[in-house]
KOLVOZA-683803 format. One line per field, with one value per residue: residue in three letters; x, y, z of N, C-alpha, C, O in turn. Coordinates in steps of 0.05 Angstrom, whole numbers. Each point is the difference from the previous one (the first is absolute). Layout:
BEGIN
residuo	ala,...;
n.c1	X,...;
n.c2	Y,...;
n.c3	Z,...;
ca.c1	X,...;
ca.c2	Y,...;
ca.c3	Z,...;
c.c1	X,...;
c.c2	Y,...;
c.c3	Z,...;
o.c1	X,...;
o.c2	Y,...;
o.c3	Z,...;
***
This chain:
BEGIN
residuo	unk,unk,unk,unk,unk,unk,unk,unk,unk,unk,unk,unk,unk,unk,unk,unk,unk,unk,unk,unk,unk,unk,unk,unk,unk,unk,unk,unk,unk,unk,unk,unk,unk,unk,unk,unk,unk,unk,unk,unk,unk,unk,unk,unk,unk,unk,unk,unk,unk,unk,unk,unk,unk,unk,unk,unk,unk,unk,unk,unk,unk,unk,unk,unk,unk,unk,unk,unk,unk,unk,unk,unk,unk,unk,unk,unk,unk,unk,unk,unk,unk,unk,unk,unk,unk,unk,unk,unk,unk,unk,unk,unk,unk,unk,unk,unk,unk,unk,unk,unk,unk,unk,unk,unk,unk,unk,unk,unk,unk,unk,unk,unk,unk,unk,unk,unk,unk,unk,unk,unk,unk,unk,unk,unk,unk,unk,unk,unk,unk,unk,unk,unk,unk,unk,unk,unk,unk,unk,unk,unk,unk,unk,unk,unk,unk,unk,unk,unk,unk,unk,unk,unk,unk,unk,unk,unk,unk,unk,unk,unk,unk,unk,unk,unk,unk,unk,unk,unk,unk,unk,unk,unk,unk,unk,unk,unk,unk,unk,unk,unk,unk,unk,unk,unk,unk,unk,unk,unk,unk,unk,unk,unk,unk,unk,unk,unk,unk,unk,unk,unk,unk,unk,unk,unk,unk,unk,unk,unk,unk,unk,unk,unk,unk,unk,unk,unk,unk,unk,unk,unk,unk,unk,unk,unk,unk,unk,unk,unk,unk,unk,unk,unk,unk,unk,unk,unk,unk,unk,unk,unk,unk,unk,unk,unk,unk,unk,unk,unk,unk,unk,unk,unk,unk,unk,unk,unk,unk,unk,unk,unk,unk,unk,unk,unk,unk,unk,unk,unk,unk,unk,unk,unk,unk,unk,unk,unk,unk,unk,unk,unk,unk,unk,unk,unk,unk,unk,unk,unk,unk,unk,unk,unk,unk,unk,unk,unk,unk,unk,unk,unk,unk,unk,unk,unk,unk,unk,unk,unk,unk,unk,unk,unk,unk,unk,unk,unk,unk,unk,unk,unk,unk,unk,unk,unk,unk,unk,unk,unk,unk,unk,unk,unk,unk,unk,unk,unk,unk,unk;
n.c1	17,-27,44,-47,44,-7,-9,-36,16,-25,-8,44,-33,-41,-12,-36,-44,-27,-22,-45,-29,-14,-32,-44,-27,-15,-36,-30,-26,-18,-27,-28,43,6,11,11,33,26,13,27,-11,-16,-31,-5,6,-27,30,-16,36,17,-16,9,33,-14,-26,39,16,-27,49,39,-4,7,38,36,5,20,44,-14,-7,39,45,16,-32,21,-27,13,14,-9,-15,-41,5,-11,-32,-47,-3,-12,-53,-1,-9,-38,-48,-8,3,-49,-49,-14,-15,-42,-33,-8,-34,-41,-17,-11,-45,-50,-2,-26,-42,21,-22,-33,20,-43,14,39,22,7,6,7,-21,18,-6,13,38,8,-10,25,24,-1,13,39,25,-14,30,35,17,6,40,20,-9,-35,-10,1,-38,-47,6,-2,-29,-26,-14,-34,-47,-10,-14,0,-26,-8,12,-37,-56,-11,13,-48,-7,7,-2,-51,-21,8,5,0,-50,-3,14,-41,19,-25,27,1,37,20,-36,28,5,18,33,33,25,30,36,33,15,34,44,25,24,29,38,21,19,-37,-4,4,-35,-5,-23,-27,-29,-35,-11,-25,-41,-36,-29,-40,-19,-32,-15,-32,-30,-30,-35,-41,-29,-30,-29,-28,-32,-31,-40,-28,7,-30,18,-32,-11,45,16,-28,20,43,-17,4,49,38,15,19,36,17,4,36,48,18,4,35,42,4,-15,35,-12,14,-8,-32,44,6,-35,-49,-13,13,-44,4,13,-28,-44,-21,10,-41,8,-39,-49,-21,-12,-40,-37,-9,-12,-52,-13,-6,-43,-38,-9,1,-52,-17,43,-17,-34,33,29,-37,16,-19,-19,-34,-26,28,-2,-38,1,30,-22,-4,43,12,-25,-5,40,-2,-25,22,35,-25,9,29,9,-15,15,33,40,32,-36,9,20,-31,23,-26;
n.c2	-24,17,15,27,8,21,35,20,36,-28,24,-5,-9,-5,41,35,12,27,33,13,-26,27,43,4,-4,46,12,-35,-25,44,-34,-12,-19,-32,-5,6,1,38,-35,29,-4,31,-40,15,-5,14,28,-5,-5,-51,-26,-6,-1,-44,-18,-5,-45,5,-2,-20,-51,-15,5,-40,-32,13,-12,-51,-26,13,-14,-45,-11,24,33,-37,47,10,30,-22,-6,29,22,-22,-1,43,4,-24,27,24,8,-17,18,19,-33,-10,37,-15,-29,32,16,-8,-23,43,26,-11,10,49,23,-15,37,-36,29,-40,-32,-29,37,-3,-38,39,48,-43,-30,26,-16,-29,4,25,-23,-3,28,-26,-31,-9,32,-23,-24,51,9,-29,-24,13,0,44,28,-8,25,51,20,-8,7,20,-13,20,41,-28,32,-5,34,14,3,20,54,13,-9,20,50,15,13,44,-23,-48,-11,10,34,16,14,-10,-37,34,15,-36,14,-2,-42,-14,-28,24,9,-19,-3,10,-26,-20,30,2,-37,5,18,-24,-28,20,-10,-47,5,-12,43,33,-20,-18,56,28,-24,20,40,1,-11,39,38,-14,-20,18,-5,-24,25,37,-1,-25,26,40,-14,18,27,-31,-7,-27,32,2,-14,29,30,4,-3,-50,-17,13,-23,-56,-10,-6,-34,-32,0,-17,-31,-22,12,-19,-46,-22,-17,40,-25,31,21,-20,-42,4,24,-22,-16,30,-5,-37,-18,16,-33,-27,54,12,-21,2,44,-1,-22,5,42,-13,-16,16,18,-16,-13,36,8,-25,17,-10,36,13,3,15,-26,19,0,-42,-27,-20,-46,-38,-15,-32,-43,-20,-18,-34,-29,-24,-25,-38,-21,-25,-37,-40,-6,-28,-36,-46,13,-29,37,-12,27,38,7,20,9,-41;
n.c3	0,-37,17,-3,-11,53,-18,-7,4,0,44,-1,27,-17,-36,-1,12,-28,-27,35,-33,-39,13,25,-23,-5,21,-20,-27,6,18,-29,-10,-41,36,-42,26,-19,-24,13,-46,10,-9,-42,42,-33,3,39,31,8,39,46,30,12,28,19,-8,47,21,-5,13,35,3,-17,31,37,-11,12,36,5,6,7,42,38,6,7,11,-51,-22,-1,-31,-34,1,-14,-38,-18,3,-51,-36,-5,1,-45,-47,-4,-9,-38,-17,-3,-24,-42,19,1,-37,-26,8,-11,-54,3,-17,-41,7,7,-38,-4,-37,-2,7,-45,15,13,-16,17,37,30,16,34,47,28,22,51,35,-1,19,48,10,15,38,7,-12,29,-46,25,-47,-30,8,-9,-36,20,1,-41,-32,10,-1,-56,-11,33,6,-38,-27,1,-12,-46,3,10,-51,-32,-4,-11,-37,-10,37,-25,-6,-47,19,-1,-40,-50,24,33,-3,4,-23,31,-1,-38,16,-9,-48,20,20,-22,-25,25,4,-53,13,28,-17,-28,14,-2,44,-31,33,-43,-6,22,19,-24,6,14,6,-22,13,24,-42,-15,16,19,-22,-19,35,6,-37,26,26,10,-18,-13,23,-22,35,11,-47,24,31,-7,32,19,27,4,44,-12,12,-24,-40,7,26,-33,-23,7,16,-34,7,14,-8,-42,-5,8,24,0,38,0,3,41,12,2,45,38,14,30,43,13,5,36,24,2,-12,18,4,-51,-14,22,2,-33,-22,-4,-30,-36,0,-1,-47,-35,5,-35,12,-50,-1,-34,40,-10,8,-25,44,-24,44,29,-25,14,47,-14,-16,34,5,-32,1,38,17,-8,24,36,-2,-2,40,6,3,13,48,-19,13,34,-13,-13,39,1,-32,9;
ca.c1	-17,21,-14,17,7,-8,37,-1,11,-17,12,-13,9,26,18,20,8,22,34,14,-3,19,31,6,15,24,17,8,22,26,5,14,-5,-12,9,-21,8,11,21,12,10,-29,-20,-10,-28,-7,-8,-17,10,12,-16,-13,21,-4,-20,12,-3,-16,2,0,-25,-29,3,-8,-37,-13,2,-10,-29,-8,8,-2,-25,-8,0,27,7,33,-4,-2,15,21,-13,-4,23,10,2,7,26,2,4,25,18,8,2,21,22,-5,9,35,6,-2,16,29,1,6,27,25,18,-11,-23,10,-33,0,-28,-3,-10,-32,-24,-16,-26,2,-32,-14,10,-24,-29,1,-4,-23,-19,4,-12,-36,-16,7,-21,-22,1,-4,-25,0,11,27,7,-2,13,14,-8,1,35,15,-2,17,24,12,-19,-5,32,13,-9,17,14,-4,-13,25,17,-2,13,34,6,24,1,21,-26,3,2,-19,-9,-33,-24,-4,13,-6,-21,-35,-27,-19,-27,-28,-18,-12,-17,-20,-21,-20,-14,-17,-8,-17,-19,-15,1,-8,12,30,17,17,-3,13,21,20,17,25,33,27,8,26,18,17,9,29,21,21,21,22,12,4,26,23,20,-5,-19,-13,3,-18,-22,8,-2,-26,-25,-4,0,-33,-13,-8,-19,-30,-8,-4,-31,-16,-15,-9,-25,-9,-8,-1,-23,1,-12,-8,-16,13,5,25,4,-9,23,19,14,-14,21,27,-8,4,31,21,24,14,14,25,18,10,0,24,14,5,9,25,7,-6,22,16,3,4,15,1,-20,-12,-1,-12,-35,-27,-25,4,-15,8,7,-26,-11,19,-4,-26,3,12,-20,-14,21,14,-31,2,20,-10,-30,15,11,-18,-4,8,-1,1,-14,2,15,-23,-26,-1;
ca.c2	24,23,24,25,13,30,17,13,-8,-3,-17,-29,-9,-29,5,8,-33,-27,7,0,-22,1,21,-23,-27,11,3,-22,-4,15,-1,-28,-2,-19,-26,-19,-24,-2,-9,-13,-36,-13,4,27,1,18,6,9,34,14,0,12,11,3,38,13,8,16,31,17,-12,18,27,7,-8,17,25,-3,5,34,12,-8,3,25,12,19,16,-6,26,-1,-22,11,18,-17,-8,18,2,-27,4,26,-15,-23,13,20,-7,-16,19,3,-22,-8,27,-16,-24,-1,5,-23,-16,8,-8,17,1,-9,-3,-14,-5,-16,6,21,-26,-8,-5,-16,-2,23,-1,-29,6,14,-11,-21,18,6,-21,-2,24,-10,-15,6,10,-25,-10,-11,-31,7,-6,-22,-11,11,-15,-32,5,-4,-16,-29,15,-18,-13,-23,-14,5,-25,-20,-11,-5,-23,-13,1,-15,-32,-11,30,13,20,23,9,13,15,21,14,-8,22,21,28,26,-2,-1,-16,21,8,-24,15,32,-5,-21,15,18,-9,-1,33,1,-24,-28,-29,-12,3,-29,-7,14,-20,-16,4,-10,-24,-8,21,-3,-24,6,19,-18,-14,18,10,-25,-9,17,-1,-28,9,23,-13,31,25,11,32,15,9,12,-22,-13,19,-18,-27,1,8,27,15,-9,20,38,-5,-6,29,27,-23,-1,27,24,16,-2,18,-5,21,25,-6,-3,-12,19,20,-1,-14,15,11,-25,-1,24,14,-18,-3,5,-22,-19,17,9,-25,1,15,-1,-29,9,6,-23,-25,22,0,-23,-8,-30,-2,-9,-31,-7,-11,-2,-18,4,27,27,17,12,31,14,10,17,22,19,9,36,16,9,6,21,21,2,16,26,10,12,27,24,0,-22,-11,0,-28,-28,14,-12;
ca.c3	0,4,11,-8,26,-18,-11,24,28,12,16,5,25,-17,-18,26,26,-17,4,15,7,-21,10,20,-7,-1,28,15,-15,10,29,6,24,10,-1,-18,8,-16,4,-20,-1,22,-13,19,-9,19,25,3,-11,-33,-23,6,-29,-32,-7,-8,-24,-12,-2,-28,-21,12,-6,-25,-9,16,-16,-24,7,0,-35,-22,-19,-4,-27,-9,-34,7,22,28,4,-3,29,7,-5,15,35,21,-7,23,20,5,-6,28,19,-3,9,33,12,-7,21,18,-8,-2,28,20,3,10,-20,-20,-23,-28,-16,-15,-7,12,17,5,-8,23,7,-32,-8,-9,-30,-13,-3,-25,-32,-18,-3,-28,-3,4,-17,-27,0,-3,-21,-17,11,16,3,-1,26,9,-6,10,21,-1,-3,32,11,0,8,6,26,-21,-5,28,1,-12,4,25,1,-1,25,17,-19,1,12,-6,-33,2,3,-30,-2,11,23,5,-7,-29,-14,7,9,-15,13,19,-14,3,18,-9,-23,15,16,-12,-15,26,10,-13,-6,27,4,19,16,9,-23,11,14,-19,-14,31,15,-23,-9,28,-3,-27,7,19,-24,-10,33,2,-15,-12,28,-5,-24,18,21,11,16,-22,-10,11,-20,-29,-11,-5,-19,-37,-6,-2,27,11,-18,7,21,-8,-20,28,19,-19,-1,34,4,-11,14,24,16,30,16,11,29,0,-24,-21,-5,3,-26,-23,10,-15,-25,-11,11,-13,-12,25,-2,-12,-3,30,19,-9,15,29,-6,2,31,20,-8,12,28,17,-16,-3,0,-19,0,26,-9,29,-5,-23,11,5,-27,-5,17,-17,-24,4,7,-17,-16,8,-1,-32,-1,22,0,-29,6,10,-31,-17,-2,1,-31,-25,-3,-30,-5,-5,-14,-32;
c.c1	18,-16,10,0,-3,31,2,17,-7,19,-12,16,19,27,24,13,26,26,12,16,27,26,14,13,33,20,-1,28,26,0,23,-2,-11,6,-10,5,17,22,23,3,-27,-14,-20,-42,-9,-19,-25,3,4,-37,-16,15,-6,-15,16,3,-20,-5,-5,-15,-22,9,-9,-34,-12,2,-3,-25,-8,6,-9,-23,2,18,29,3,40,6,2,16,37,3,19,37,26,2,9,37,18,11,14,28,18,8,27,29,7,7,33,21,4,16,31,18,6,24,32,10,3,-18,8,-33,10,-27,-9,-4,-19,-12,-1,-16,-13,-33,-4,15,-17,-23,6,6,-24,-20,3,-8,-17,-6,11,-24,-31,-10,-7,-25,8,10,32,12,5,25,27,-3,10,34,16,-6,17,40,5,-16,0,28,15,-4,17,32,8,-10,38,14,-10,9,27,9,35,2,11,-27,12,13,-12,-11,-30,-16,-9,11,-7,-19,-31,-7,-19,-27,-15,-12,-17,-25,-27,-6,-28,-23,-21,-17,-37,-17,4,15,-14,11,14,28,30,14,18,30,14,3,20,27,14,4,30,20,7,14,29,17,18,13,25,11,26,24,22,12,1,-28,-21,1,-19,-20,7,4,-24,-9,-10,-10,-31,-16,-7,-20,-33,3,-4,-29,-22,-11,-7,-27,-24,-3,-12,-27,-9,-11,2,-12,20,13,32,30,9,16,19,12,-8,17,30,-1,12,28,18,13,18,19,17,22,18,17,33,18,6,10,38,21,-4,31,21,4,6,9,1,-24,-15,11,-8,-26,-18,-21,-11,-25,22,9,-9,-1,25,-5,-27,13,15,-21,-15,13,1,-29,-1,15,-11,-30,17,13,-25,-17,14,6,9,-14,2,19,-12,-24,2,-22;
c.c2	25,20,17,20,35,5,13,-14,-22,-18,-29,-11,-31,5,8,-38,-17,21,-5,-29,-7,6,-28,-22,4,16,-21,-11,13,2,-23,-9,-18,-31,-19,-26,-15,-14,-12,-22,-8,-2,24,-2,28,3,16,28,8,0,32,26,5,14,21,5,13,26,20,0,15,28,3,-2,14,34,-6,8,24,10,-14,11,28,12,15,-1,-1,24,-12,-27,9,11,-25,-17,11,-3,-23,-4,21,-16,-25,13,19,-20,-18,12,11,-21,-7,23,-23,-13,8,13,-26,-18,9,-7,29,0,-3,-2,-5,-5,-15,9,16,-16,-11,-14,-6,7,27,5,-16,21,26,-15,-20,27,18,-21,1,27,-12,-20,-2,10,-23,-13,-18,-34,-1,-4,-25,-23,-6,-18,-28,5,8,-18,-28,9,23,-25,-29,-12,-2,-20,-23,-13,-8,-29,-7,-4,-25,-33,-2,31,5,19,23,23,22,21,23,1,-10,31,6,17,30,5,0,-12,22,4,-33,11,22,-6,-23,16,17,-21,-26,26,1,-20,-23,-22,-9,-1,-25,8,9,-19,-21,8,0,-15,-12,12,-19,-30,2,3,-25,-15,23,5,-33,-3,15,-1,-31,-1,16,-11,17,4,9,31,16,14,14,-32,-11,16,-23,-20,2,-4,22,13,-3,12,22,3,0,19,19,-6,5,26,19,16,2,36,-1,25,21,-13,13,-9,6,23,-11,-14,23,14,-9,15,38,-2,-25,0,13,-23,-12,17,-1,-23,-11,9,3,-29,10,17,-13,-7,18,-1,-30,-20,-26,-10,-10,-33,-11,-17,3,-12,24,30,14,21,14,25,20,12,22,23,16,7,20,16,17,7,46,22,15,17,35,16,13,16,18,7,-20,-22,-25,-21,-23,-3,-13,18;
c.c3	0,19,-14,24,-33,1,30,21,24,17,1,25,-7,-3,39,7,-21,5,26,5,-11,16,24,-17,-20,21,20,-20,2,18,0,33,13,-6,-12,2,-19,12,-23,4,0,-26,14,-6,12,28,9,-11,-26,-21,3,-19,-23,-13,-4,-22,-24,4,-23,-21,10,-5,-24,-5,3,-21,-24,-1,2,-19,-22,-21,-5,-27,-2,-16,10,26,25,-6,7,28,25,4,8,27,11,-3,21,28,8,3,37,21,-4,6,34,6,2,12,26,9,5,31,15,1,-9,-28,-18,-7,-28,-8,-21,-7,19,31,0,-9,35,4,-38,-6,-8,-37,-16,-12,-28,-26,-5,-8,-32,-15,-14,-20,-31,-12,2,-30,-22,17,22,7,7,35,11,-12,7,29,6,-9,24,16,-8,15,20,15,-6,7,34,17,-6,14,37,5,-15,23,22,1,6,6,-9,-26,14,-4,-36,7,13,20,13,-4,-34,-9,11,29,-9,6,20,-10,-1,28,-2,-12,14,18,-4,-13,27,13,-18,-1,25,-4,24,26,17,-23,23,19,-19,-12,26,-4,-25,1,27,-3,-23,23,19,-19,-3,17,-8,-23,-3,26,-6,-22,6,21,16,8,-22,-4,4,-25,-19,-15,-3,-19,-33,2,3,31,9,-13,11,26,0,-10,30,9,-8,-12,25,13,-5,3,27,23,37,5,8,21,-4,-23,-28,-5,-6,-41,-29,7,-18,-29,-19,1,-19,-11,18,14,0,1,27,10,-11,22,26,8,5,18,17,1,16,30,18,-20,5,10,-18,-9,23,0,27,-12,-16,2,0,-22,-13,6,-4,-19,-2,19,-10,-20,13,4,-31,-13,7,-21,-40,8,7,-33,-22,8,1,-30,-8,2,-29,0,17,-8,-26,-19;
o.c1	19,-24,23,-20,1,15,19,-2,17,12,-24,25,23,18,20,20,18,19,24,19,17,21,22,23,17,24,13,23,20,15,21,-18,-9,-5,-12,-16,-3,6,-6,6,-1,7,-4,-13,10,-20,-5,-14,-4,-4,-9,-10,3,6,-13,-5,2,-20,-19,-5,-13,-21,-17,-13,-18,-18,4,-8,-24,-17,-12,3,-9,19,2,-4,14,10,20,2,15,20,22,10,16,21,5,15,22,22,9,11,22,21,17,18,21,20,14,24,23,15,16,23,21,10,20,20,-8,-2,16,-19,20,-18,-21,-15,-12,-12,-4,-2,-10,-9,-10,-14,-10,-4,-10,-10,-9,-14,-15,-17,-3,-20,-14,-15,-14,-24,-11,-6,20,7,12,20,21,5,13,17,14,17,23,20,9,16,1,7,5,4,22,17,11,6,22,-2,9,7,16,12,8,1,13,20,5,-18,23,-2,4,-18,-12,-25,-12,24,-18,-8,-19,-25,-22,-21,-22,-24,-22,-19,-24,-22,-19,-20,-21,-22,-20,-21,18,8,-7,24,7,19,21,24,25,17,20,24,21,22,23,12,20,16,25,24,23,23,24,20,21,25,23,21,22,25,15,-16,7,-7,4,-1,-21,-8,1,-13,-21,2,-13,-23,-20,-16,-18,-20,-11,-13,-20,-22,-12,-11,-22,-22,-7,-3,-21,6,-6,-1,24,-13,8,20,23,13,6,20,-4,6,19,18,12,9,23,8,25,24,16,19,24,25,15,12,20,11,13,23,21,15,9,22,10,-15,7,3,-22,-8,15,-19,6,-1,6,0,-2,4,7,-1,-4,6,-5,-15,3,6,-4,-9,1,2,-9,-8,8,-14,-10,-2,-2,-17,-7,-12,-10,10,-4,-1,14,-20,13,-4;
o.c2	3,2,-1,4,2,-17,-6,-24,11,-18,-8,0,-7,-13,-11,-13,-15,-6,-7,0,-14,-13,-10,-6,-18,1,5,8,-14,18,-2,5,4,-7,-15,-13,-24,12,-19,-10,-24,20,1,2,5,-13,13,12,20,11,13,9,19,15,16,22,3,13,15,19,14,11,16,14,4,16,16,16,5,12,14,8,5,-12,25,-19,-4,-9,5,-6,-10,-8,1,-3,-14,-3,-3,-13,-4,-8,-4,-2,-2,3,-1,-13,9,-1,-13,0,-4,3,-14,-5,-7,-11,-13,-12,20,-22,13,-12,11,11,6,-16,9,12,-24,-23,15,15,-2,9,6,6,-3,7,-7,-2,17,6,3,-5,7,3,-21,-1,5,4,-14,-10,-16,-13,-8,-20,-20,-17,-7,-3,-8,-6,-17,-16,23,-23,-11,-19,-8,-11,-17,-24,-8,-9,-16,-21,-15,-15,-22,20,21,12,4,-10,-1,5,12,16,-19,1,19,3,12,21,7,3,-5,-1,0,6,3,12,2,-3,5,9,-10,0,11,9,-16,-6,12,-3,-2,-15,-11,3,0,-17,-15,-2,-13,-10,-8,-10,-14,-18,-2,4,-4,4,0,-13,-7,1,5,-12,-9,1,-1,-12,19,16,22,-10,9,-2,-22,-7,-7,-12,20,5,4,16,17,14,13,18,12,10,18,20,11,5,17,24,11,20,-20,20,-7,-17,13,11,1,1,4,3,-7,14,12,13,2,18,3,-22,-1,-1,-7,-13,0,2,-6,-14,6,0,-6,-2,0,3,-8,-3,1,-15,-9,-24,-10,-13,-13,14,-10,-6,23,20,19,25,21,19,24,23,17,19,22,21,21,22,24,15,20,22,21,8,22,23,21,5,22,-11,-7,-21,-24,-14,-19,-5,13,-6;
o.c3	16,1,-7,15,-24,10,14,5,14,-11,0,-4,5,11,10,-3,5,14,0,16,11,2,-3,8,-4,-3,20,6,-2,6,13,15,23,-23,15,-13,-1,21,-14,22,-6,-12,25,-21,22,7,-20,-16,-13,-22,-19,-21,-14,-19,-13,-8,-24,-6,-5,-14,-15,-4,-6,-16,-17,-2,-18,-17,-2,-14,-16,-23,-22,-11,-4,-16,20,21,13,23,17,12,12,22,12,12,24,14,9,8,22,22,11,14,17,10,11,15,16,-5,8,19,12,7,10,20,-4,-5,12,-10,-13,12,-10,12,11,11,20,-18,4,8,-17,-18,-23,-18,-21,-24,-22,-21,-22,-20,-9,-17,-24,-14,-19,-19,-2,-5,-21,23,-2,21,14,7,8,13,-4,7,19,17,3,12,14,8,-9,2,21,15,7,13,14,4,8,23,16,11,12,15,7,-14,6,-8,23,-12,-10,24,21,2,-10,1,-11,6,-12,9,14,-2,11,13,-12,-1,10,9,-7,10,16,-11,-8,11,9,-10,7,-23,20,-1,23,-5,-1,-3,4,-8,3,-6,1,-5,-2,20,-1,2,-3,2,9,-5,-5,3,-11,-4,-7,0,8,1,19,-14,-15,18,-9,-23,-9,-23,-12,-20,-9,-21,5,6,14,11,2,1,19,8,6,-1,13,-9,0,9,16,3,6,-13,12,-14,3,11,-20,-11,-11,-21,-24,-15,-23,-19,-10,-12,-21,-14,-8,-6,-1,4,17,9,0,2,18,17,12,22,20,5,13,19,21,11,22,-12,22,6,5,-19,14,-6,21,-24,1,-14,-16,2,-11,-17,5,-4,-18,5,9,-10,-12,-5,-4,-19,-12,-6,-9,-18,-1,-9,-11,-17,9,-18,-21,7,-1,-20,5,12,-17,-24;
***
């Protein structure tokens, strides 16, 4: 069933609950900090934590669904795309230069700017080119997209499967070249695109339910073949984004949420709080992450129980919630501002 949503503006309480849900499962992941029950030598099966983890890997995928679901269907002309593009280039470019000010204070080094240290904050580069993308691809009939599409799921998401069912068979293959993300990160625009295209049309209410439990059967499957192989600490959630576990958990809650609703309370503020500040967010938590590291040196090899990481992660997120509600009234406003 399709819904048609009006051009008009219109808050939707889902879209908030998913970014704050989004911002939480990318500042738990940079908490680290937690003991997965990894041993060298040992066949590795996962652990309660590591599954629980694994939702992680639907940080970034839910960012992209979520700014698919708002941009894809609306009417950009090359003008506001160009606009548009600019403020995510702006703002990666400044904040990334702050992060590398930082960086070079805390460790007593030279400031050195490069491409490579102003790709920080990578996802916001992602989103401006799928947002050129997507205005290229609007210009051609619509199948053109979808095609685009299926050409990324067989690449990488497909091949990745593929080679997580080798590895698992004989963990001595040699893994490809090209790597597990793909090209550029474009597996981003399959998210972008399933965000704008759920955003729009109904499902049955076991479909959200069914893709959970499929994405967290892919994603344990991939923790033992690629864990078991490497010999190594599963590579955590930049390593999921491409795969079809993550693709079917991202469908899930984005699925599951999105129309989702609560009553006025506490709650409620607080996640519409998350929600207005989340590039605040992703931008901040970093940082303060880094000073922590600065002030209590060798903290970040430490593991605590896995609640305590939790209420960590939720406290560098209002922290960095706080310090992104403070900026954006004042004049520079304009550097968090897509």
């Amino acid at each position: 069933m399709v819904i048609h949503h009006s051009q008009e503006k219109t808050r939707v309480f889902g879209y908030d609950a998913l970014k704050a849900l989004a911002a939480f499962f990318v500042v738990l992941f940079h908490c680290g900090m937690v003991d997965f029950g990894y041993h060298e030598g040992e066949y590795y099966y996962p652990t309660v934590s590591q599954v629980i983890w694994l939702f992680t890997v639907c940080g970034v995928p839910l960012f992209f669904a979520v700014n698919g679901a708002l941009t894809v269907s609306r009417n950009y002309d090359l003008k506001k795309t160009a606009v548009k593009v600019g403020r995510l280039l702006l703002v990666a470019v400044f904040w990334g230069f702050v992060a590398n000010c930082i960086s070079a204070l805390r460790h007593h080094t030279v400031l050195h700017v490069s491409y490579g240290s102003l790709h920080y904050y990578w996802f916001l580069y992602s989103l401006a080119y799928f947002y050129i993308i997507n205005f290229v691809l609007s210009l051609f009939p619509r199948w053109c997209r979808w095609m685009c599409v299926a050409a990324l799921i067989i690449f990488p998401f497909i091949t990745n499967f593929i080679w997580n069912i080798i590895m698992f068979s004989d963990p001595s293959v040699a893994l490809p070249r090209w790597g597990h993300v793909g090209v550029y990160t474009m597996y981003g625009l399959v998210y972008l695109y399933a965000g704008d295209f759920f955003a729009h049309h109904k499902t049955k209410k076991y479909v959200p339910i069914v893709c959970i439990i499929i994405g967290m059967l892919l994603m344990i499957f991939e923790v033992i073949a690629v864990v078991n192989y490497k010999q190594q600490q599963y590579p955590g959630a930049n390593y999921g984004f491409p795969s079809l576990g993550a693709l079917f958990l991202t469908i899930g809650l984005f699925v599951w949420i999105k129309d989702i609703n609560i009553r006025d309370g506490i709650l409620k503020r607080y996640i519409l709080f998350l929600a207005n500040n989340v590039l605040g967010i992703y931008i901040f938590h970093m940082l303060l992450m880094a000073l922590v590291g600065t002030l209590f040196k060798g903290i970040a090899n430490l593991t605590f129980h896995p609640i305590i990481v939790i209420l960590m992660a939720f406290s560098y997120m209002t922290v960095s919630a706080l310090i992104s509600e403070f900026i954006r009234k004042s004049p520079l406003a304009f550097l968090l501002k897509l």
